[in-house]
N, C-alpha and C positions, 0 to 999 in steps of 0.2 A: 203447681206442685201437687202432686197425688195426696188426698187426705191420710192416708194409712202412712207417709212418709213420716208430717208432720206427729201423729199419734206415736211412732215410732220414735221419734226423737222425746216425746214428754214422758214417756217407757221406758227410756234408756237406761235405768238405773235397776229394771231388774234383768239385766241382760250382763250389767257390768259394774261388778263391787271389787273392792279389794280380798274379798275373802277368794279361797281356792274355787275355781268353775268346777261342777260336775258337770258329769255327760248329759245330764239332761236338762241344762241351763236355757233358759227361755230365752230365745232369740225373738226379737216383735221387729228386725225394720225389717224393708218388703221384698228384699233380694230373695230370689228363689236359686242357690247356685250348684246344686246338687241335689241327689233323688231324696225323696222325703224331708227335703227343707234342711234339715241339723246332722252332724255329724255321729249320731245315734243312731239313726235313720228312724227317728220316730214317728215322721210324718204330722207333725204336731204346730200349725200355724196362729199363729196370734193374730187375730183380726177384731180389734178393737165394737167397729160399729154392727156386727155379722153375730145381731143374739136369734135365741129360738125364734122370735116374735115377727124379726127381720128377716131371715132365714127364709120362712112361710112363706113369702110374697115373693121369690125369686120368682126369674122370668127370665128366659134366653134374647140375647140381644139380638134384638134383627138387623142390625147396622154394621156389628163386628163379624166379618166376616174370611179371618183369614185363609187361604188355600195353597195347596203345594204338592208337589210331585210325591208319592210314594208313600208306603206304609210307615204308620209311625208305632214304631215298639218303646221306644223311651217314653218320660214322661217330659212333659216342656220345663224349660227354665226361664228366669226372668230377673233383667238389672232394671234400678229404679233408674240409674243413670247410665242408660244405654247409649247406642251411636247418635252422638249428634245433643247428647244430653236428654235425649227423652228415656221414657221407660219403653223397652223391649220383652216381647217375647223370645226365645231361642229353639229352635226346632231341629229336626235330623230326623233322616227316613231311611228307605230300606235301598233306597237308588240313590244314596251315598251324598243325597243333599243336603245342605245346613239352610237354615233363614231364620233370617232376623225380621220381627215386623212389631210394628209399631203397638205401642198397650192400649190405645183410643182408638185408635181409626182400623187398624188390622191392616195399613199398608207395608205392603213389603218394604224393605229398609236395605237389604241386600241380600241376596242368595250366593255359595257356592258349594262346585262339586267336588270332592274327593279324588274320582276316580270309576271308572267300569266297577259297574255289580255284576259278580258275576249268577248267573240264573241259576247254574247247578254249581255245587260244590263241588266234584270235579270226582275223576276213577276211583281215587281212593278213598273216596270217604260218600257213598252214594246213597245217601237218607235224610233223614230234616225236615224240616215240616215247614220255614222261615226260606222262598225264594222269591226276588234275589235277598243277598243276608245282607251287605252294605252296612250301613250305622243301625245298629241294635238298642247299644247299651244306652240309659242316659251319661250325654257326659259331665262332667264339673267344672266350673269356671272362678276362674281368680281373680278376684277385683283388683286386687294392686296390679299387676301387670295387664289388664282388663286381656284376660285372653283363655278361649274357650280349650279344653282337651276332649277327645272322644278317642273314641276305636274305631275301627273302618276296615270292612274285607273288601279287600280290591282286586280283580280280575281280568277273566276275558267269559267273549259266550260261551265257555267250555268248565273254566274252572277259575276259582279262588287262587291267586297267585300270591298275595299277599295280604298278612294281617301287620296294617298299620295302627301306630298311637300320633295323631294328629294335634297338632295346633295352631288357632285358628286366632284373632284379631277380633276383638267382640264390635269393634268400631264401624271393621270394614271388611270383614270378614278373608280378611288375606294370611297367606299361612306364614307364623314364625319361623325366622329362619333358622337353619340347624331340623328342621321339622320337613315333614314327618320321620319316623323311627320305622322303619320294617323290621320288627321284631323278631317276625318268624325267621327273619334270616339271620338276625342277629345271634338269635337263641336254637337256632338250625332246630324247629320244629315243623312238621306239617302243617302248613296254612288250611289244607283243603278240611281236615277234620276236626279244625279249632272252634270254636266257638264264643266269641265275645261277648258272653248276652248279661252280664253283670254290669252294674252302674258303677262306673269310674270313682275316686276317690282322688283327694287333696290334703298330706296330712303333712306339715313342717317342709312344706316346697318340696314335697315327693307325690308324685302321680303314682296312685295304685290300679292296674290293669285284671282283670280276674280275667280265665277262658275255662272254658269246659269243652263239653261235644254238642254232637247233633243230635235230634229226636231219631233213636234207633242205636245210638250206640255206636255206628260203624266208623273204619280207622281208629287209626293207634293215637287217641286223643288223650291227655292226662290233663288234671289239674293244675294250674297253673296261676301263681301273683307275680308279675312283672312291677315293679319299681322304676320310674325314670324319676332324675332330676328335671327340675322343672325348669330350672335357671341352665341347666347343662345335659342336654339327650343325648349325648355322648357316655356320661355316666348314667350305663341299668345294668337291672340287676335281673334275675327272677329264681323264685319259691317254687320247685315241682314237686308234684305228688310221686310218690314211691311204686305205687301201682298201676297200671293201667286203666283207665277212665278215671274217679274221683274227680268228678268236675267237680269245677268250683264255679257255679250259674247263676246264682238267684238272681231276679231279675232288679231288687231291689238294692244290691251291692251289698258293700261291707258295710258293718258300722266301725267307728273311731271312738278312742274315748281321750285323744288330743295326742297319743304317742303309739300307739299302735292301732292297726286294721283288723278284724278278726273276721277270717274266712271261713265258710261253712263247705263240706267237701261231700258229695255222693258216692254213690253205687261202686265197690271195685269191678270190674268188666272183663268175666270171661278170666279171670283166675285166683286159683285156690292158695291156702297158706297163711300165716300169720299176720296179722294185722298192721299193714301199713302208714297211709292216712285215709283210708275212705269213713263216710259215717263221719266225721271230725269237724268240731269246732279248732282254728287253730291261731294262735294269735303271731301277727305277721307286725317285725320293726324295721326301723330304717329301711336298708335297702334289699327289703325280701331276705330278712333274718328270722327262720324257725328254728326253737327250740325245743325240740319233741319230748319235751316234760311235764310230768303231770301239773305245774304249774299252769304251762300255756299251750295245751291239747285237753281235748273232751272226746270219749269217741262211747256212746253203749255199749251196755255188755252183750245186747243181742243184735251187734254189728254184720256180723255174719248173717246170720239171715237176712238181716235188712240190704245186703250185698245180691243176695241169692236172689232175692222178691224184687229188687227194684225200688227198694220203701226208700229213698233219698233223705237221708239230712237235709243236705245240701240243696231243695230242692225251695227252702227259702231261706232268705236271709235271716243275722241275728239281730238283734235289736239290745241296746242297754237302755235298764230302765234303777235309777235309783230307791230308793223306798225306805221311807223316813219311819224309825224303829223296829227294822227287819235287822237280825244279825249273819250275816255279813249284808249292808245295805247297797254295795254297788252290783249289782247281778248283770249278765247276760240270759235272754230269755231265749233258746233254739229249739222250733217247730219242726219234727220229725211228716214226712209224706204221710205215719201209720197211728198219725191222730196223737201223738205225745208234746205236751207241753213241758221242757224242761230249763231249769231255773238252776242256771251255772254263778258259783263264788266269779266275779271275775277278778277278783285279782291272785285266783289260785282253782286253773278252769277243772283239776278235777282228773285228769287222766281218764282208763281203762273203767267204766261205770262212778265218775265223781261225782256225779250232779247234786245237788243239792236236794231239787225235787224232782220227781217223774208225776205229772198229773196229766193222763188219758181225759183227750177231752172228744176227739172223735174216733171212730172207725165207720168200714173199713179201710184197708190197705190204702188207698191214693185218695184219701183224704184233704188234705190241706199240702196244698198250693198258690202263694199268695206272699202278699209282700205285708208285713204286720204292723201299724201305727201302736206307739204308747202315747199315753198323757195322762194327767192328772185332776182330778175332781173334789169339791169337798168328800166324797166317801174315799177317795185313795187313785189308788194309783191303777191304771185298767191298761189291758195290751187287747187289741183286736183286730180278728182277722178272717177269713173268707174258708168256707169248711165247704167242699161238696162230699154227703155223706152222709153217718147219721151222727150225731150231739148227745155226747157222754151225759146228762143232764140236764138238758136246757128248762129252764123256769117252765113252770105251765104247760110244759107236755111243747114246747113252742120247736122244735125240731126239724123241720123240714127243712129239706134237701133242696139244693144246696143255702147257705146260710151264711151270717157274719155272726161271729159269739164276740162275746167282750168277759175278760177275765179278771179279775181283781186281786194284786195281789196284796196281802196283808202284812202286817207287822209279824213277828214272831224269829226264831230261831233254830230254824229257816220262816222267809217267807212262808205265808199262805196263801197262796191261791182257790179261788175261786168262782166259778163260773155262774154270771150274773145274769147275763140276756144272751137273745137271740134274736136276731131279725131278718127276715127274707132277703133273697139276693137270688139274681138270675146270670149267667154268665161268667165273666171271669176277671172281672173290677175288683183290683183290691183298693182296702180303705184307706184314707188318710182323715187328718182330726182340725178344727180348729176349736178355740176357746177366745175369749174375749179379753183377758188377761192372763193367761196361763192358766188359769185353773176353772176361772165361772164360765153358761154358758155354751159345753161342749156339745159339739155337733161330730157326731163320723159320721163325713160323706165318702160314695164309690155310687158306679156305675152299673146299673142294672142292666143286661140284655146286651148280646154284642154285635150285633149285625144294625138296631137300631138303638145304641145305649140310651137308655135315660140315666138323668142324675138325682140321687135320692138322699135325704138327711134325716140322721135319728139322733135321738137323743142319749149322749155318754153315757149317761148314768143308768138309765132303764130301755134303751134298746127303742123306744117308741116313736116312730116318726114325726118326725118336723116340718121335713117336703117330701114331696111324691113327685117329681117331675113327670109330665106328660110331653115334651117337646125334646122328640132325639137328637140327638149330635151323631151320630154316625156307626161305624166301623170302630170300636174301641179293642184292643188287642191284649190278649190275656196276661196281669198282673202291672196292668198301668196303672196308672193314681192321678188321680186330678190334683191341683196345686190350687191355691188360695192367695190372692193379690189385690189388695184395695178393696177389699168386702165383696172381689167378684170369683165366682169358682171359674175357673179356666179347667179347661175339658179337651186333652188331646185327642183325635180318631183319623181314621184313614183320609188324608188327601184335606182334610179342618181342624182349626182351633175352636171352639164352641165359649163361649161368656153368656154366665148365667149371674145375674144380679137384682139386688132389691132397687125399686122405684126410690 
């Protein structure tokens, strides 16, 4: 039995009380089943034996060595009771394969494919930067019905024919039947200029799908939340954007706060006129229900420009973070492309300029891009994330380009935010966090350098490193996040799995 299993179970009680869960409820057992661990997307792991001191002495395992076909843009997931009753890894590339491999040995367990990737996207939609596109997103897995969902562009050598919602058997990797969902035909959208580069969600046995476009803009691509029943893909639904483009991308997904999904929406594309949903936080129920009220929409007042320039909202995910003596304490936190940190009421997002707070924390213009971890510390509660650019303040002059900050928000009415550390980063690794009980302990690790990433650890609270790793993992692909499992960082990159662990 995996020792983080065990620790998990003698933890269990601050995961599960009879009082009401908040979003930012500390999960400690060692399933990884969606992008940044919880349903917040806070990227926030509990790893009991994994202190600073421990940390230090990591070391890449020369023994684990898993491999696989194709580019990995997701980040991996992992069940403690996987096929066969072991713990697995779960993987997905850009040539539309899945695998399953083993958490000790790194042997494969079973692989299967989708489907043709197709290498270009096809006449109508001729841009992108991601060939072939295949499985992108990470996707999210169900334990009770042990069964994995992803997205998958499926083709020919010519073009993208269809964008499916897949599901797969975590056992043996065989697809549910009634599955897969060809959406685009379902929802008579253009496959070739969709985009499914958002991490899937699971929220009351509804799969949430997000699409946007391609790098360049090109075809008639809009924003998009597609809803399938989990238990019945005969019933879906989907959420469109009013205007043309407003994707909805982040690579990090939505976050949930147990009844709704809340999508972040971009750029409108190539037209003029009153305000749509682009720029927009939006909050999405059941089955791809919006209600374009200032309750559950967010959009700036300087939307319009932000349209004009290309500055994306949408171009990360939100994150919910609670914050114990802030009035109103349940917030969402959305990272604007043009360096703004804004701190939304969530259970009243605020409409046409609502936010709570607007605090500038970089320029210029394309800024921040990145997938953002919260957690909390005895000094409070911190949100950090990956800035190329320059830092509105950083401590000590400490500002160099590109960078991770960590921001603190405080108690008051509104929140306070502010901005605490800085620390180097090279590449395009966003962070994710563990702590060793939820709160002591905290480490945010990410990956430096992307052709040869190392993996690197500072310290939550003051920014100052833990580990410097010297031994790459590979090809690591812009806004993945490493995951944390039995005290060991697991490290997705091109074509490996990387496990870095203490003695």
């Amino acid at each position: 039995m995996d020792k983080h299993f065990l620790v998990a179970a003698l933890l269990f009680c601050l995961s599960c009380s009879s009082a009401t869960p908040t979003t930012t409820q500390i999960q400690v057992e060692a399933d990884v089943l969606q992008r940044n661990k919880n349903p917040s997307r806070d990227g926030l792991f509990v790893q009991a034996n994994l202190t600073r001191a421990s940390a230090a002495k990591l070391a890449l395992e020369p023994n684990f060595a898993p491999t696989f076909n194709g580019d990995m843009w997701a980040s991996p997931l992992f069940m403690q009771n996987g096929p066969g009753g072991k713990g697995a890894f779960f993987v997905v590339t850009t040539t539309n394969d899945v695998y399953a491999f083993d958490e000790v040995t790194g042997a494969m367990l079973w692989t299967h494919n989708v489907g043709t990737p197709a290498p270009l996207n096809g006449p109508t939609a001729p841009c992108g930067s991601i060939h072939p596109l295949g499985i992108i997103a990470t996707p999210v897995i169900d334990p009770q019905s042990r069964t994995m969902f992803f997205s998958a562009a499926v083709g020919s050598a010519t073009a993208i024919e269809r964008q499916e919602v897949h599901a797969l058997s975590v056992d043996d990797g065989t697809e549910r039947a009634g599955w897969p969902v060809d959406v685009s035909a379902k929802f008579m959208f253009n496959p070739q200029s969709a985009n499914p580069r958002g991490a899937l969600s699971l929220v009351n046995g509804i799969i949430y799908v997000a699409y946007g476009g391609h790098v360049g803009d090109c075809g008639d691509y809009k924003g998009r939340v597609i809803a399938i029943d989990s238990q019945d893909p005969t019933n879906a639904a989907m959420f469109v954007t009013g205007g043309l483009g407003e994707a909805i991308w982040a690579p990090g997904g939505m976050p949930s706060d147990g009844n709704a999904v809340f999508a972040v929406t971009g750029n409108r594309h190539m037209e003029s006129g009153p305000h749509q949903d682009s720029e927009q936080v939006t909050r999405v129920t059941g089955m791809a229900v919006v209600n374009r009220t200032a309750d559950d929409t967010f959009y700036p007042a300087n939307f319009q420009m932000m349209d004009e320039m290309d500055l994306d909202l949408g171009c990360n995910n939100a994150v919910l973070i609670d914050v114990p003596g802030a009035t109103p304490s349940g917030l969402v936190v959305s990272l604007s492309k043009d360096g703004h940190f804004y701190l939304l009421d969530r259970a009243h997002l605020g409409g046409l300029a609502g936010q709570l707070v607007d605090f500038v924390v970089a320029a210029p213009a394309m800024s921040i891009r990145t997938a953002p971890t919260a957690y909390t510390t005895p000094t409070g509660v911190h949100v950090a994330f990956t800035v190329v650019g320059t830092s509105m303040g950083c401590p000590s002059g400490a500002g160099t380009s590109p960078m991770v900050l960590s921001v603190l928000v405080g108690p008051g009415a509104p929140a306070t935010p502010t901005l605490t550390w800085c620390a180097p980063i090279a590449g395009n690794g966003a962070p994710m966090t563990t702590t060793t009980d939820g709160t002591n302990e905290s480490i945010v690790w990410y990956t430096t350098g992307d052709t040869q990433a190392t993996l690197t650890g500072v310290n939550g609270d003051t920014g100052q490193a833990v580990y410097t790793g010297t031994e790459p993992c590979g090809v690591v692909q812009k806004w993945t996040t490493p995951i944390a499992v039995g005290g060991r960082i697991i490290v997705g990159a091109t074509g490996r799995l990387c496990a870095y662990s203490a003695p």
